[in-house]
PLY file of the C-alpha trace (Angstrom):
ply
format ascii 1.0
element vertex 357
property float x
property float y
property float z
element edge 356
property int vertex1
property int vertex2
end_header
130.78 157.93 118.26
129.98 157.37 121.97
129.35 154.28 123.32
125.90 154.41 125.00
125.77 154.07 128.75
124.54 150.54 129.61
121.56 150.50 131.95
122.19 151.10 135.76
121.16 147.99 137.96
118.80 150.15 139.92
116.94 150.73 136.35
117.00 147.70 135.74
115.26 146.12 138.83
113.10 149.78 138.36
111.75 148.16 134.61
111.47 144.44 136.04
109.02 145.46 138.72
107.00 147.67 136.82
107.10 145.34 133.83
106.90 142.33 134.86
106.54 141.75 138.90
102.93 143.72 138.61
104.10 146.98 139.57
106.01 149.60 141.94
102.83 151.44 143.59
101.88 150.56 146.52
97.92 150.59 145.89
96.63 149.60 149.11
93.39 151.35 149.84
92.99 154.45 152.94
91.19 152.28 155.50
87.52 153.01 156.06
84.22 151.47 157.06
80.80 151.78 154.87
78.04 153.32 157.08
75.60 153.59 154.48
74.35 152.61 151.37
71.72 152.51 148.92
71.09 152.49 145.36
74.26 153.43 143.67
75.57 154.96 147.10
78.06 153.29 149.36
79.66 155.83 152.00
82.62 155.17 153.96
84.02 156.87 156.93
87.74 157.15 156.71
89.54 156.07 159.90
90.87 158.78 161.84
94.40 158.63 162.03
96.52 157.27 165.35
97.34 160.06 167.73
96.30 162.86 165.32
93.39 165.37 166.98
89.84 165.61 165.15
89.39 169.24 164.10
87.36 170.58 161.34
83.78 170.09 159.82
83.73 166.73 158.07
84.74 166.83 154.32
82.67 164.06 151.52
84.59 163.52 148.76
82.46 163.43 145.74
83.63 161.32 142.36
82.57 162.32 139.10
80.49 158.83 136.75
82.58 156.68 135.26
85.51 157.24 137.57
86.91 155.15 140.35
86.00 156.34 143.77
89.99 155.39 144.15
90.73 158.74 142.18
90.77 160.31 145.88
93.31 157.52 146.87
95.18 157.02 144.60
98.03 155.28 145.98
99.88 155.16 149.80
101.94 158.52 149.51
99.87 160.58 146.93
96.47 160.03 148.64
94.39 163.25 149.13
92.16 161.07 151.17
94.85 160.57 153.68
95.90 163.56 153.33
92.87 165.26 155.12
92.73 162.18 156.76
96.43 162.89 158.05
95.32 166.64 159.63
92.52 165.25 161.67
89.42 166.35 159.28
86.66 163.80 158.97
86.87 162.61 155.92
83.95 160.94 153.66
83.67 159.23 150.43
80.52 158.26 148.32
80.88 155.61 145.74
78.76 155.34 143.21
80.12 151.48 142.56
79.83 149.55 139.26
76.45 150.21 137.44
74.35 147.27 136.48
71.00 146.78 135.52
68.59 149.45 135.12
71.02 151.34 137.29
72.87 151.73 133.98
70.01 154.32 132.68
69.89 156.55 135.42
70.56 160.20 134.73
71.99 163.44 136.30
68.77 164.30 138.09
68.99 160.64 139.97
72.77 161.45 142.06
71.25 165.12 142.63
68.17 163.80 144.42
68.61 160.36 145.06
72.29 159.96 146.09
74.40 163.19 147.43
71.61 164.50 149.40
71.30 161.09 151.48
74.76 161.04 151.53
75.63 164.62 153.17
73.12 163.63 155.37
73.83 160.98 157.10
77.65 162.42 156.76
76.16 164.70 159.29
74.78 163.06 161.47
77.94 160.79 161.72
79.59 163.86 162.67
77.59 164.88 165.28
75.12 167.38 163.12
78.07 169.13 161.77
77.49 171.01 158.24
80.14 169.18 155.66
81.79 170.71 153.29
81.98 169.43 149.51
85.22 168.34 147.27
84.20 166.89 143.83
86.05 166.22 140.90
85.22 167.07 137.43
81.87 165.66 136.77
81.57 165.34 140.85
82.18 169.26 141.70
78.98 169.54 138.86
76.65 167.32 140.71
78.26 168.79 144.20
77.30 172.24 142.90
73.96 171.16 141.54
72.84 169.59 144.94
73.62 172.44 146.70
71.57 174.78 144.33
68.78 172.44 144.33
68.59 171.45 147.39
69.16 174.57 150.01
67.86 173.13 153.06
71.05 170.47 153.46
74.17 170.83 155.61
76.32 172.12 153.05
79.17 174.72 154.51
81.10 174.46 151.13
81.98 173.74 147.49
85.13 172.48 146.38
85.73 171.62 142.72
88.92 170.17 140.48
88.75 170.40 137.12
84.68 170.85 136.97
83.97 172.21 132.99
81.40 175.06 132.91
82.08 176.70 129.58
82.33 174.31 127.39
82.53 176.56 124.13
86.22 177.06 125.41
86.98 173.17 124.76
88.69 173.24 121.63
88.34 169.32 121.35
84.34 169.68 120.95
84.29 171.98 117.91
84.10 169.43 115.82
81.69 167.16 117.34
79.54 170.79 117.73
79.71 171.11 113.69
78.74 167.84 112.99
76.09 167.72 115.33
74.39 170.96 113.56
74.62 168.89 110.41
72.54 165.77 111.70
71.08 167.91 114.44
72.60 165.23 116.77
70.88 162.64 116.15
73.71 160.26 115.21
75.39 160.17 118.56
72.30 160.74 120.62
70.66 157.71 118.66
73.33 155.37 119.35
73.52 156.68 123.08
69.82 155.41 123.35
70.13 151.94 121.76
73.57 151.30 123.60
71.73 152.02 127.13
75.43 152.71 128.79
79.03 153.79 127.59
80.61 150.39 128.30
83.57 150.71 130.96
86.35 150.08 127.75
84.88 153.04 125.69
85.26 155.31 129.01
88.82 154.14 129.18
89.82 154.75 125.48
88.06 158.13 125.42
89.97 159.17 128.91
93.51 158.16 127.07
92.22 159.87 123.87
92.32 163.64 125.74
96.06 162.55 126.50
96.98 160.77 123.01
100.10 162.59 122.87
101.24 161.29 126.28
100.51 157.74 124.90
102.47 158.10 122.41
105.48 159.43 123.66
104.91 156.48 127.10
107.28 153.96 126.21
110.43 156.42 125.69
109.32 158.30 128.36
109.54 155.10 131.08
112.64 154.39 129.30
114.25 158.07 129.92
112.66 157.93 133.48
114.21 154.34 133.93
116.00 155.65 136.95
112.92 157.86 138.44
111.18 154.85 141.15
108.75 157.77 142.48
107.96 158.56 138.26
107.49 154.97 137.72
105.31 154.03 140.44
102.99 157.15 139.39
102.80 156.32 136.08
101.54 152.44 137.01
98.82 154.15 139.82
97.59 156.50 136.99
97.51 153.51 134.18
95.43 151.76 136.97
92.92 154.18 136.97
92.74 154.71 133.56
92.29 151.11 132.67
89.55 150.08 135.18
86.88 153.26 134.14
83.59 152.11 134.99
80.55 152.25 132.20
78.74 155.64 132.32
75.11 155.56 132.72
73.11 155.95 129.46
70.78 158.76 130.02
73.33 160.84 132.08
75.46 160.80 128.85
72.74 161.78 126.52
72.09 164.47 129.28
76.03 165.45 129.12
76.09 165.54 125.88
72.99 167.35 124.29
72.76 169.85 127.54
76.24 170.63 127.73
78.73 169.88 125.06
76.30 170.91 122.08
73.82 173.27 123.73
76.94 174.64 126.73
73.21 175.30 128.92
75.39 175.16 132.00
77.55 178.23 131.17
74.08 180.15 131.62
74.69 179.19 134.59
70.70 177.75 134.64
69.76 174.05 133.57
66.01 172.97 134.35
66.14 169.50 134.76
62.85 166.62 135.20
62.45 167.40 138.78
63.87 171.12 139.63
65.52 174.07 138.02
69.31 174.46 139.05
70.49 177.94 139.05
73.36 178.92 140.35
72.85 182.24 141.39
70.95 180.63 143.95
74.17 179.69 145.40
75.21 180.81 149.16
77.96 178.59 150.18
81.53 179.83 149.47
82.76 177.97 146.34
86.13 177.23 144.54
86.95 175.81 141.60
91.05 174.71 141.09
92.30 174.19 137.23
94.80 172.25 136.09
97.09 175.15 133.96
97.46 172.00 131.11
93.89 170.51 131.06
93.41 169.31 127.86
89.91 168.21 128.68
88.70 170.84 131.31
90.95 174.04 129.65
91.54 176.80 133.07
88.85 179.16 130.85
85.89 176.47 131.02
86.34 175.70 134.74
86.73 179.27 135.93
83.97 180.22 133.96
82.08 179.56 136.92
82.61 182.52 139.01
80.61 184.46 136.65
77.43 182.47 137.62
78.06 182.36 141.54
76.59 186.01 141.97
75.08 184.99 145.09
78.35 182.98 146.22
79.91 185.12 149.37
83.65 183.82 148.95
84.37 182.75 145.21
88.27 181.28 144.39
89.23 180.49 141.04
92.71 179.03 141.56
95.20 177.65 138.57
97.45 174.61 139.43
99.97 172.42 137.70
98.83 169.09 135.72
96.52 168.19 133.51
92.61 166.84 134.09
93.94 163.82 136.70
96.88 165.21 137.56
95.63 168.95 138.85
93.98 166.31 141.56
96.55 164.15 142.43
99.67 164.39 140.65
102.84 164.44 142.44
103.12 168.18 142.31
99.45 167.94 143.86
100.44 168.09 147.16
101.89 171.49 147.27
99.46 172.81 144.81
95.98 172.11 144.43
95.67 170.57 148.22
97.31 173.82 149.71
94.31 175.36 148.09
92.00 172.99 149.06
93.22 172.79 152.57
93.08 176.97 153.25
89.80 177.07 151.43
88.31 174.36 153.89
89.61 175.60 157.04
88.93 179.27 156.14
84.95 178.51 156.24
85.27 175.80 159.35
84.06 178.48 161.57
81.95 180.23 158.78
78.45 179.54 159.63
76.01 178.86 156.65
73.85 181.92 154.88
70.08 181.18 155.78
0 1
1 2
2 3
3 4
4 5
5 6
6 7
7 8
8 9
9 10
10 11
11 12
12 13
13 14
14 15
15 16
16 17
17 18
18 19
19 20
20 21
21 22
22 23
23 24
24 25
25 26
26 27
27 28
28 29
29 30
30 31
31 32
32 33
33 34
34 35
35 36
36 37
37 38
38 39
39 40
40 41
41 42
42 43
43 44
44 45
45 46
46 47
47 48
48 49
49 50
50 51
51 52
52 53
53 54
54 55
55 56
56 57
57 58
58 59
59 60
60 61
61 62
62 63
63 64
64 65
65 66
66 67
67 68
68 69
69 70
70 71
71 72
72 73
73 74
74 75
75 76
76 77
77 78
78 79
79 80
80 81
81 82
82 83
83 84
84 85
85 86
86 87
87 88
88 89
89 90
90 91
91 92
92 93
93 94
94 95
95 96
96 97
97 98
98 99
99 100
100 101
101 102
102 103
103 104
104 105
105 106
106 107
107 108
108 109
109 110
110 111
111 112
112 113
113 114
114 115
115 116
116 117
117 118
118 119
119 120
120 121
121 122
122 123
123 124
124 125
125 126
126 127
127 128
128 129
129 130
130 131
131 132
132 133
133 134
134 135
135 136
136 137
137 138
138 139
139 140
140 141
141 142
142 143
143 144
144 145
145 146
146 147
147 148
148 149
149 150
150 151
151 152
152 153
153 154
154 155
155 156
156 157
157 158
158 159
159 160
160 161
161 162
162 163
163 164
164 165
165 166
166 167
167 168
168 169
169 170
170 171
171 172
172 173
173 174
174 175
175 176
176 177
177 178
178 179
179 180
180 181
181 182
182 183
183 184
184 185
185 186
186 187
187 188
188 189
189 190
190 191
191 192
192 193
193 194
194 195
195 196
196 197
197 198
198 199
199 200
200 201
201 202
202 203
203 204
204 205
205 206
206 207
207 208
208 209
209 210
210 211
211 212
212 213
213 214
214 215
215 216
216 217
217 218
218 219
219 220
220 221
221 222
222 223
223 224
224 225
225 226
226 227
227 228
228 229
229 230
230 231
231 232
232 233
233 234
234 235
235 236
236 237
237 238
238 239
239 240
240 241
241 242
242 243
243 244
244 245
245 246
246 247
247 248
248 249
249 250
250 251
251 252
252 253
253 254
254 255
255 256
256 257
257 258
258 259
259 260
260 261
261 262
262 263
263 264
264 265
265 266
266 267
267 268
268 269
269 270
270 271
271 272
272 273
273 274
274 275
275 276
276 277
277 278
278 279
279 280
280 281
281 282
282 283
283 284
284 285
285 286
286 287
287 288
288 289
289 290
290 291
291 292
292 293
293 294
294 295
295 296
296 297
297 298
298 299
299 300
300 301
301 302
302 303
303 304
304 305
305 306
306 307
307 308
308 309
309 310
310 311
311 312
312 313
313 314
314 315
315 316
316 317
317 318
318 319
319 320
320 321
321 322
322 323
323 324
324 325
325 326
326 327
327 328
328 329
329 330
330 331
331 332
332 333
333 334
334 335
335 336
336 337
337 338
338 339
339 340
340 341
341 342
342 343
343 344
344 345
345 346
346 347
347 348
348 349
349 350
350 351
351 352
352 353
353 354
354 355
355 356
């Protein structure tokens, strides 16, 4: 029987300082200044980078709820953030910050009206009265998408989604909650949505992990086996980070999510008339793309391409497939030569593209 090899010293100081010394990632934030705020809306201006030319229309990077702004920078190295940052485009950020108060019961309708369109804005007026193109993530492409149906007269040159669900009878994961919802007509869940107000930050977090349970599972032999892997481990603790800091998700936007779209699927009609306006997305005119992450458990490639049958008014429509799963189709460490390739051609190909009237 062989002996079994005794741990290298470079795994070993690997394990102590992701144990136990708080971590390998370096997590400091892309620098950038707030230039606006308001309720539920802080924007920052990234800082352009030393001795790097401006070029390109400015870029807002749009979060989805209950998700760290940070999901755009997620560490020094893997930072898509920097990464446009890096090439000269200005690049913008709304977050949505904690939610407290009655800020905890908004719904969709109130980032539609009340926050993107103030943010894109005053994005371009920062930048000179430049249109700005869109990059949102999951739940963030939806409201980027929805804002730009809604709301035609804004500066919008483009859409640019990761991971954004639009057919969600292709999520294998909701079939049951579906069934049992036709049994107590939903209102079980919706009833405890109401008297909870919010989705508490911890709930977030454990449902996030829950889409990814076998990855739990396996994590400890995994870190073990990838001992040696520095670059592995210090993803692994910049991912973690995310994961366990979710923030609460507002109370009527989850009923909304819920009822609209995982038991009714209204959005893969591709129309959704909400309190204030109807969004249709036929109504589209800005090119559009939509990258999926070939081993989404939560947002299968099938519900996020979806899309392109609704964008019949769309005049450049990319449905591209990339490697990782929900986060890491965005900023995994295959990321970089995936997804934001795809999100780099798509932006520069409509820099010079004026806007449909």
């Amino acid at each position: 029987m062989a002996t079994p090899k005794a741990p290298s010293k470079q795994s070993v100081l690997n394990l102590w300082d992701f144990l136990v010394k708080g971590g390998i990632a370096d997590l400091t934030r892309t620098p950038s200044e707030v230039i606006d705020t308001g309720r539920t809306r802080e924007l920052h201006r990234y800082d352009r980078a030393r001795g790097v030319r401006s070029k390109g229309i400015p870029v807002l990077l749009v979060p989805p709820l209950g998700s760290q702004a940070k999901c755009f920078d997620l560490r020094q190295g893997l930072s898509l953030a920097q990464a446009f940052v890096d090439r000269g485009r200005p690049t913008y950020l709304v977050d949505y910050g904690p939610l407290r108060g009655e800020d905890r019961l908004v719904g969709i309708e109130h980032f539609v009206n009340d926050v993107l369109p103030p943010a894109i804005r005053k994005v371009s007026e920062d930048a000179g009265g430049k249109d700005v193109h869109l990059v949102g993530w999951c739940m963030g492409g939806l409201l980027s998408l929805g804002t730009t149906a809604v709301h035609r007269d804004l500066p919008i040159r483009s859409v640019a989604m990761v991971a954004s669900p639009f057919d969600l009878s292709k999520q294998p994961l909701l079939r049951p909650v579906q069934v049992a919802s036709k049994v107590t007509r939903g209102k079980v869940v919706g009833s405890a949505l109401k008297a909870a107000g919010s989705v508490p930050a911890p709930v977030v977090s454990i449902g996030c992990k829950a889409t990814a349970l076998p990855t739990y599972l396996k994590k400890p032999r995994t870190l073990w086996n990838k001992r040696e892997d520095r670059e592995f481990l210090g993803q692994v603790q910049a991912v973690d980070h995310i994961m366990n800091n979710m923030l609460a998700y507002p109370g009527r936007a989850t009923l909304q999510v819920y009822q609209r779209l995982a038991l009714r699927n209204e959005l893969a009609t591709g129309r959704i008339q909400g309190p204030n306006h109807l969004i249709d997305l036929a109504t589209v005119t800005v090119p559009v793309m939509n990258v999926a992450g070939r081993t989404d458990v939560l947002v299968p490639p099938a519900a996020a391409h979806h899309v392109g049958e609704l964008l019949t008014g769309s005049p450049d429509v990319r449905l591209p497939l990339a490697p990782g799963g929900h986060l890491g189709v965005l900023t995994g460490t295959k990321a970089p030569e995936t997804t934001w390739v795809h999100l780099h051609e798509f932006l520069e190909a409509h820099d010079r593209r004026r806007r449909s009237a």
